[in-house]
N, C-alpha and C positions, 0 to 999 in steps of 0.2 A: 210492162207486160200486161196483155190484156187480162181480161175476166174471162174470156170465153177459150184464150188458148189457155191458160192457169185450169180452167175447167178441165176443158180436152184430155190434158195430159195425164191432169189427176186421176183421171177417169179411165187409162190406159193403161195407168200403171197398176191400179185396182184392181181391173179385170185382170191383168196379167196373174198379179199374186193373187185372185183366188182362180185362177185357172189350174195354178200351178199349185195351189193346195190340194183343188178338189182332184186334180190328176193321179192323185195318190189312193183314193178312195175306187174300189172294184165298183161299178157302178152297172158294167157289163155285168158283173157275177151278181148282184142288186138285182139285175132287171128281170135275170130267169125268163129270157124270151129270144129269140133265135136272131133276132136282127140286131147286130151289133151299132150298126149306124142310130138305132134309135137310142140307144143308149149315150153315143158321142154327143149327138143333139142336144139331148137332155143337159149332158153336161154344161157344153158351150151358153146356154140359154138359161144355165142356173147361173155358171159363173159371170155373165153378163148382168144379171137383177143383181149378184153379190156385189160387182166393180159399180155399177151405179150406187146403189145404197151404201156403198162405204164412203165414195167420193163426196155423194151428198152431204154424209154426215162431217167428212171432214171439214168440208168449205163453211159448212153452216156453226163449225164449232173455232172455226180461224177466221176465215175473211168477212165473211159475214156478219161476223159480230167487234170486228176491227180489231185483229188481233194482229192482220200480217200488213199493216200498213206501215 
């Protein structure tokens, strides 16, 4: 398997689970502002910085350091 699919996916699966955390949190009732879509945005574009930086850290605390060889 390569590095870059090992990446990809981790990184799918990431986003996924905090999409699916933050989806729980009223972000719409947060924003106090009429446009609901800015609020979706927000979400998607926070949980996207969250699925990178967690993926990061996992690679960098496993493969990285030769843990999953």
């Amino acid at each position: 398997m390569s590095y870059a699919f090992l990446q990809f996916s981790l990184f799918l699966v990431c986003f996924g689970l905090s999409f699916y955390a933050l989806w729980g949190m009223r972000f719409d009732a947060l924003w106090k502002h009429p446009d609901r879509q800015k609020a979706l945005i927000f979400l998607f574009l926070v949980s996207l910085i969250m699925g990178y930086l967690a993926s990061q850290a996992i690679l960098s605390l496993t493969v990285l350091n030769g843990f999953a060889r």
